[in-house]
Backbone and ligand atoms as CSV (ligand in chain L), in Angstrom:
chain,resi,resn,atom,element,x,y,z
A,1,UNK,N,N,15.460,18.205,-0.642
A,1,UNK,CA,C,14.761,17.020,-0.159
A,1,UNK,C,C,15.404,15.770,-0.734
A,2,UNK,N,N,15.990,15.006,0.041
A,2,UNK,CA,C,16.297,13.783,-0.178
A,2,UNK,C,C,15.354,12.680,-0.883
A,3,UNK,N,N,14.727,11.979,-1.997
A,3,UNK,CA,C,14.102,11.242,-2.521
A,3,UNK,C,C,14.137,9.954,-1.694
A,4,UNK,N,N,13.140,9.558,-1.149
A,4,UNK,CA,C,13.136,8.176,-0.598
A,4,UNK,C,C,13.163,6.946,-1.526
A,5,UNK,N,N,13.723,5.560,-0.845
A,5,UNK,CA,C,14.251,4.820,-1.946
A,5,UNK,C,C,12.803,3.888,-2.311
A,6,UNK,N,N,12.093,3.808,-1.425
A,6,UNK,CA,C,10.740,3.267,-1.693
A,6,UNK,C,C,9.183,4.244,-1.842
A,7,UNK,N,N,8.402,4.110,-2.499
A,7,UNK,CA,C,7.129,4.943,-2.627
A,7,UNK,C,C,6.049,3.814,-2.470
A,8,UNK,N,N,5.164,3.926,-1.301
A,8,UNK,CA,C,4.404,3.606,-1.146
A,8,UNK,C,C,2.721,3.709,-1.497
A,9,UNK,N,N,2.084,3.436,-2.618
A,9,UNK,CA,C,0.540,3.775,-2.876
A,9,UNK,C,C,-0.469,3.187,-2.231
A,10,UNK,N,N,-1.568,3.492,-1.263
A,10,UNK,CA,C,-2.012,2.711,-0.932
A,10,UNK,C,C,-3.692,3.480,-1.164
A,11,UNK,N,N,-4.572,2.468,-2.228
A,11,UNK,CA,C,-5.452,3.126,-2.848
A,11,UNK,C,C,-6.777,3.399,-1.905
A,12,UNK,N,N,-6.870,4.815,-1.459
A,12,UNK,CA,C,-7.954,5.125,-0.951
A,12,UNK,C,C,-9.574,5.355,-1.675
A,13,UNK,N,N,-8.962,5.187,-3.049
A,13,UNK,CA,C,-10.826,5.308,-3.362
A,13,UNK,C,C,-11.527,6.804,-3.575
A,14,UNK,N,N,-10.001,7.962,-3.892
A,14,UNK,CA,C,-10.694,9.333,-3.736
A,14,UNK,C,C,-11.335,9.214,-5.156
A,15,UNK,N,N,-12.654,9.891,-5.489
A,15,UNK,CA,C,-12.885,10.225,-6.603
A,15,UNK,C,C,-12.654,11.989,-6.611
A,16,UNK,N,N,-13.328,12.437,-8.395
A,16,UNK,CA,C,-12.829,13.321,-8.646
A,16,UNK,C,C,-12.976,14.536,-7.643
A,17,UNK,N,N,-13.920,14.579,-7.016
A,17,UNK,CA,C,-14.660,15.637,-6.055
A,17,UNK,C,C,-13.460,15.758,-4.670
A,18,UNK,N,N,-12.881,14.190,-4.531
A,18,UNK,CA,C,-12.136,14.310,-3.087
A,18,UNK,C,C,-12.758,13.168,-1.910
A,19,UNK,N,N,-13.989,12.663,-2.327
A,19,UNK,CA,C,-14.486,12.233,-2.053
A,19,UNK,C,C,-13.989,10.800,-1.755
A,20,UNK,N,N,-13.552,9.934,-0.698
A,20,UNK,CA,C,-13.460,8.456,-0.573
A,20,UNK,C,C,-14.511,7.521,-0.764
A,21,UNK,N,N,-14.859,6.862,-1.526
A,21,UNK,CA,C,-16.191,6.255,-1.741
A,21,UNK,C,C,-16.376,4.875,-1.918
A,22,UNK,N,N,-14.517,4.699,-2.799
A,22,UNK,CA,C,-14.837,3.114,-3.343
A,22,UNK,C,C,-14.309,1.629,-2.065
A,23,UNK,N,N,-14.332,1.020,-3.198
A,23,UNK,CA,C,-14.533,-0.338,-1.936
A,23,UNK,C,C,-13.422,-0.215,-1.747
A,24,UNK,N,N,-11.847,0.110,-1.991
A,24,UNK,CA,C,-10.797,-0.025,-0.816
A,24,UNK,C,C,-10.897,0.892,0.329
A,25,UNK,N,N,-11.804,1.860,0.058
A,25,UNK,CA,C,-12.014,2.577,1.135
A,25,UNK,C,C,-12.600,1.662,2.864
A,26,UNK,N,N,-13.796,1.813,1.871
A,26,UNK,CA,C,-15.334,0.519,2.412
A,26,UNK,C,C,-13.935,-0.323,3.512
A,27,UNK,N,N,-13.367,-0.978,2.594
A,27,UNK,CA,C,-12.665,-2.213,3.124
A,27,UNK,C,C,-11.225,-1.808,4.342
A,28,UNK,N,N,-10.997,-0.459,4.231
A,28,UNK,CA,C,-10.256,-0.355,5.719
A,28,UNK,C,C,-9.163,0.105,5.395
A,29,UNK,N,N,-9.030,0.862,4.228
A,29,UNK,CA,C,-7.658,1.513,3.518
A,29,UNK,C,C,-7.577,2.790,4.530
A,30,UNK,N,N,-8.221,3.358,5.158
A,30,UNK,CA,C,-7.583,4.755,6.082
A,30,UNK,C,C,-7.017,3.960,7.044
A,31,UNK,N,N,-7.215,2.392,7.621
A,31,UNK,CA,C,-6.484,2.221,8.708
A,31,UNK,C,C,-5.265,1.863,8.654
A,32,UNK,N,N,-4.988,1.113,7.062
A,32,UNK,CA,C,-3.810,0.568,7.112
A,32,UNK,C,C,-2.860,1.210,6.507
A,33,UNK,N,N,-3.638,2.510,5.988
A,33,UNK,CA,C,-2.491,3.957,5.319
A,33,UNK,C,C,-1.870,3.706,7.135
A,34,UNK,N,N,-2.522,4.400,8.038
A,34,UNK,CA,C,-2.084,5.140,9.073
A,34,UNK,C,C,-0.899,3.693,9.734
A,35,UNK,N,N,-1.621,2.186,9.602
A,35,UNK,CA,C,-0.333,1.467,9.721
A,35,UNK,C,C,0.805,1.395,9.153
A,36,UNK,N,N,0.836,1.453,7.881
A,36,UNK,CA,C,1.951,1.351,7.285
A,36,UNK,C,C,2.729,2.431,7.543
A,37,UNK,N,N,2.365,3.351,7.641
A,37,UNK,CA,C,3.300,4.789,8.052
A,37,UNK,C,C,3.880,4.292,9.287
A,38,UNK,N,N,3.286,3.596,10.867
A,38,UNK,CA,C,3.944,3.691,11.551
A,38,UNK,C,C,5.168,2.648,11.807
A,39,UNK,N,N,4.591,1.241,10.748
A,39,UNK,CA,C,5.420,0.382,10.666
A,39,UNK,C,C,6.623,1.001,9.421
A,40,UNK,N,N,6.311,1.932,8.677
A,40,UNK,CA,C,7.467,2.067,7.902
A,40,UNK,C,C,8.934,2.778,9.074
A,41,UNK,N,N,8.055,3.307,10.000
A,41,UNK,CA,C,8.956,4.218,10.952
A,41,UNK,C,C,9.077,3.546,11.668
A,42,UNK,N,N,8.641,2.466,12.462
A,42,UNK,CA,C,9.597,1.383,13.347
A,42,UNK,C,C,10.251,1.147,12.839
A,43,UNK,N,N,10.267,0.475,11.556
A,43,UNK,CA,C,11.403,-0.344,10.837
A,43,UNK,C,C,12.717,0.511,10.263
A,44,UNK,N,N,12.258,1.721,10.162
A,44,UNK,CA,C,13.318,1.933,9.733
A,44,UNK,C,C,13.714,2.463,8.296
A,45,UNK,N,N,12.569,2.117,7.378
A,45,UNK,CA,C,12.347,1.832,6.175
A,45,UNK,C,C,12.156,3.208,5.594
A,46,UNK,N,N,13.123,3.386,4.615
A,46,UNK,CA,C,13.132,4.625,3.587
A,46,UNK,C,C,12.379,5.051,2.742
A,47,UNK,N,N,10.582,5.230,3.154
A,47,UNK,CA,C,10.028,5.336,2.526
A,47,UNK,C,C,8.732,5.952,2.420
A,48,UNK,N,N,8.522,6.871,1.632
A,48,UNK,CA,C,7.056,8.183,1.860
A,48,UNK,C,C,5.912,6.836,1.393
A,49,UNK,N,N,4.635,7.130,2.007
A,49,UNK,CA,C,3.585,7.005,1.688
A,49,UNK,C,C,2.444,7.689,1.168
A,50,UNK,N,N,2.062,7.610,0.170
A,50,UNK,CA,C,0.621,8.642,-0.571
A,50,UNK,C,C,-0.373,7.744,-0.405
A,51,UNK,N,N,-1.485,8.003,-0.668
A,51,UNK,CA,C,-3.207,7.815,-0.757
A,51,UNK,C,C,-3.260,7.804,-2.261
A,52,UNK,N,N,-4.065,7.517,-2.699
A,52,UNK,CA,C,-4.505,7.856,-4.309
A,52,UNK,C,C,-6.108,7.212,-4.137
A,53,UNK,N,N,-6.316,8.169,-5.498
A,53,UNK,CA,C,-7.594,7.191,-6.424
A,53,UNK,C,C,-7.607,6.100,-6.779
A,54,UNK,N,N,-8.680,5.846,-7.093
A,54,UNK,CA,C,-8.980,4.112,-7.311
A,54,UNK,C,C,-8.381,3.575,-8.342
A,55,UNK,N,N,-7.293,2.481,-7.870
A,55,UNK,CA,C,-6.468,1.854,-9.197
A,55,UNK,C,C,-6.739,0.987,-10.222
A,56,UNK,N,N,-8.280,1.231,-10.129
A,56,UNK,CA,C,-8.882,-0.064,-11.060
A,56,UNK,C,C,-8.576,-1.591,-11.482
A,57,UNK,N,N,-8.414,-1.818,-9.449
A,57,UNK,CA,C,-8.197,-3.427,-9.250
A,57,UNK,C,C,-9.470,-3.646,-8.436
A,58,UNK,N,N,-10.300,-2.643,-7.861
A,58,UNK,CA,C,-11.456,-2.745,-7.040
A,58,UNK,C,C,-11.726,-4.315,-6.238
A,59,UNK,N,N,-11.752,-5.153,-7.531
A,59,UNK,CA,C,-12.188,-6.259,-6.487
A,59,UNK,C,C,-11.033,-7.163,-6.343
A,60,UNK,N,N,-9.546,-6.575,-6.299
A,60,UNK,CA,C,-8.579,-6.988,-5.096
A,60,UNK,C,C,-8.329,-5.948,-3.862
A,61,UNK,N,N,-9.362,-5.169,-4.052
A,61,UNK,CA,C,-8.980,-4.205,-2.819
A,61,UNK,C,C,-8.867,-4.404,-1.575
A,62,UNK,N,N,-8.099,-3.872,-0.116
A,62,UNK,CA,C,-7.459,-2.737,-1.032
A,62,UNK,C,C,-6.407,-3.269,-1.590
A,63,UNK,N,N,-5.770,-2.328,-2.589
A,63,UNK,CA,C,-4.486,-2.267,-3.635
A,63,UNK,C,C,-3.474,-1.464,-2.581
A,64,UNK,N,N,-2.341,-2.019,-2.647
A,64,UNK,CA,C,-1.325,-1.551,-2.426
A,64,UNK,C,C,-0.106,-1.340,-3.192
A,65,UNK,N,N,0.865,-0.286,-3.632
A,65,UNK,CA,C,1.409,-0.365,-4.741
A,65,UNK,C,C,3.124,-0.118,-3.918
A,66,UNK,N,N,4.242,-0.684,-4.719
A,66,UNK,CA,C,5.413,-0.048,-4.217
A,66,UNK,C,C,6.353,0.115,-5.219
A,67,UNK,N,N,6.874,1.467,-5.636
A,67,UNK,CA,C,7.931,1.819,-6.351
A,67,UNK,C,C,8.856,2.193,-5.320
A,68,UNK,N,N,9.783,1.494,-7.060
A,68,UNK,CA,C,10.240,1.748,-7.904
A,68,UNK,C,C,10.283,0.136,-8.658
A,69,UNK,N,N,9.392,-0.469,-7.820
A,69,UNK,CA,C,9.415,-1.829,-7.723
A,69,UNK,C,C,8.728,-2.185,-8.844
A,70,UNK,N,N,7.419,-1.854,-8.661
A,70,UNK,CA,C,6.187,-1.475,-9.378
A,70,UNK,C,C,5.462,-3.168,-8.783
A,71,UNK,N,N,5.557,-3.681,-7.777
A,71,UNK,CA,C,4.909,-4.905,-7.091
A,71,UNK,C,C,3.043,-3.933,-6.438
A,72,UNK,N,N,2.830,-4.723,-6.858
A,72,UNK,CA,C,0.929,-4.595,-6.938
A,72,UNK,C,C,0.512,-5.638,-5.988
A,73,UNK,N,N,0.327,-5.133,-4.922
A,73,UNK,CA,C,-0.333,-6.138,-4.167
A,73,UNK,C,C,-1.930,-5.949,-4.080
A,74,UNK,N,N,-2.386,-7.250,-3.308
A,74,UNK,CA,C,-3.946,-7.180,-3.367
A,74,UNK,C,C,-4.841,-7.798,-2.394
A,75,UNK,N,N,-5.962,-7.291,-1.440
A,75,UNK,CA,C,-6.500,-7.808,-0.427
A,75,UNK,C,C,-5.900,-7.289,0.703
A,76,UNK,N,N,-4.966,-6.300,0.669
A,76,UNK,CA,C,-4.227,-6.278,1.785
A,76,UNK,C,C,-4.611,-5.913,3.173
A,77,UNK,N,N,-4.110,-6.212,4.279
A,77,UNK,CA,C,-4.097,-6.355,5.292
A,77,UNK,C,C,-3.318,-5.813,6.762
A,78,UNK,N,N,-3.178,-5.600,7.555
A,78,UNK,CA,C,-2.288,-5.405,8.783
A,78,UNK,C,C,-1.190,-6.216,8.446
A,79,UNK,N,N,-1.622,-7.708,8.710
A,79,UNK,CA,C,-1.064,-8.988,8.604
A,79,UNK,C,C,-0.367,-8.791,7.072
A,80,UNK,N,N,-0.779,-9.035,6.559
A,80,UNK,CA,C,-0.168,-8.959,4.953
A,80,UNK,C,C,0.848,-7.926,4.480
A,81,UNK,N,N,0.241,-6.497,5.116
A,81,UNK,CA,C,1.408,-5.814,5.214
A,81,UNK,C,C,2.672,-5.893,6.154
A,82,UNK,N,N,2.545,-6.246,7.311
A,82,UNK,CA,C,4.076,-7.065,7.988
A,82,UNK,C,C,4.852,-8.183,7.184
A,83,UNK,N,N,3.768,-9.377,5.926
A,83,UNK,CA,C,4.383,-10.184,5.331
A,83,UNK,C,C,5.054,-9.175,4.378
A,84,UNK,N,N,4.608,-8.090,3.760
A,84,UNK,CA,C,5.113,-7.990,2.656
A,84,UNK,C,C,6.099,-6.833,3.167
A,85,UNK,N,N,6.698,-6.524,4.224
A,85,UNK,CA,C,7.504,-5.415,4.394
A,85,UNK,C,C,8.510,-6.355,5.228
A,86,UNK,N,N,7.975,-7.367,5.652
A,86,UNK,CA,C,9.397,-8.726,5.831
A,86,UNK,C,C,9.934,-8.782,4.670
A,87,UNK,N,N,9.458,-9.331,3.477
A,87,UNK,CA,C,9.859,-9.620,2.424
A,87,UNK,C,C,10.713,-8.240,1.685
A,88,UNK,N,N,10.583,-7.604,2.076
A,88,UNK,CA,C,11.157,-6.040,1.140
A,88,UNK,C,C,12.235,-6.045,2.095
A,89,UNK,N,N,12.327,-6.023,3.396
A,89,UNK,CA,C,13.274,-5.931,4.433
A,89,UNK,C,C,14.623,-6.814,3.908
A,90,UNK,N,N,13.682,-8.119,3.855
A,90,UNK,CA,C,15.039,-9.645,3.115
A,90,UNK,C,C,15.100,-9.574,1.779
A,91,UNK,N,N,14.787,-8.217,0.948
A,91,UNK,CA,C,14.939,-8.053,-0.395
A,91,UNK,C,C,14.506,-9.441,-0.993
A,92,UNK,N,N,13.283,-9.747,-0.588
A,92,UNK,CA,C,12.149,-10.588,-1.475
A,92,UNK,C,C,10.950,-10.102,-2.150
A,93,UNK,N,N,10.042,-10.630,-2.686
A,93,UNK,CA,C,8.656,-10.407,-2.788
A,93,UNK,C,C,8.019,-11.021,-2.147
A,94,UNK,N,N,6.548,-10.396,-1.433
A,94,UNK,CA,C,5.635,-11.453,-1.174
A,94,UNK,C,C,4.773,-12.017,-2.013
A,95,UNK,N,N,5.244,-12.815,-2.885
A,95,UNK,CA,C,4.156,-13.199,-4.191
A,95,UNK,C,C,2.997,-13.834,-3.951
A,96,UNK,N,N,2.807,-14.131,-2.742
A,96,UNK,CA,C,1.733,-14.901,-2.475
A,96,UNK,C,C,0.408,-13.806,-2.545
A,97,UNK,N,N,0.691,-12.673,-2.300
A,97,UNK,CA,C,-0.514,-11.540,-2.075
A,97,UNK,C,C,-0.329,-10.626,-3.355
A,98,UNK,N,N,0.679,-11.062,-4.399
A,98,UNK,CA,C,1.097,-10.152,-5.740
A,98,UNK,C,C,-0.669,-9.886,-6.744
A,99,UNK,N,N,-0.602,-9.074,-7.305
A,99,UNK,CA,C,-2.075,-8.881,-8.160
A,99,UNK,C,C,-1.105,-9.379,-9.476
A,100,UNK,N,N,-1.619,-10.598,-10.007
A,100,UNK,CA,C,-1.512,-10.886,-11.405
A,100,UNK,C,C,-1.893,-10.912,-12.435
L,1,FES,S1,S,-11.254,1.534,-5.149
L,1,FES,FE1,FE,-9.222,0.750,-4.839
L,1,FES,S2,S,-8.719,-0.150,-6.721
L,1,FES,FE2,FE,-10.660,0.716,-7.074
């Protein structure tokens, strides 16, 4: 298996049981897992996506994470995710949506 050059986290809120419960959930994290996957594959972009547990940013949720980068984004969005995968595309950050 070839290692992809980007890893995508995008926090679903599982607790220990399996269970999705927390507020990035609440807030629309299954829709924009399933976007980002398809925008990672339009674009082109070398890179797996996972789900995880709650990253204990809750009230920037949802959290979005990207290694190897280690850029923490927050509030994210449809919209926000096209800004911030422009910006990775033109080897920038989108700091405007960064968790600080
Ligand atoms: S539920 Fe997503 S950071 Fe806590």
């Amino acid at each position: 298996m070839n290692k992809p050059k980007y890893h995508f986290f995008v926090c679903n809120s599982f607790r220990l049981t399996g269970e999705p419960q927390g507020i990035c959930n609440k807030k629309g994290a299954p829709g924009l897992l399933q976007y980002l996957e398809e925008e990672i594959i339009d674009r082109g972009i070398d890179a797996m996506v996972s789900s995880t547990g709650c990253l204990k940013q809750c009230e920037k949720g949802p959290v979005m994470i990207i290694y190897p980068d280690n850029y923490w984004y927050g509030e994210v969005t449809e919209e926000i995710i096209d800004e911030i995968l422009d910006a990775l595309e033109e080897g920038r950050i989108a700091e405007n949506h960064l968790i600080t």
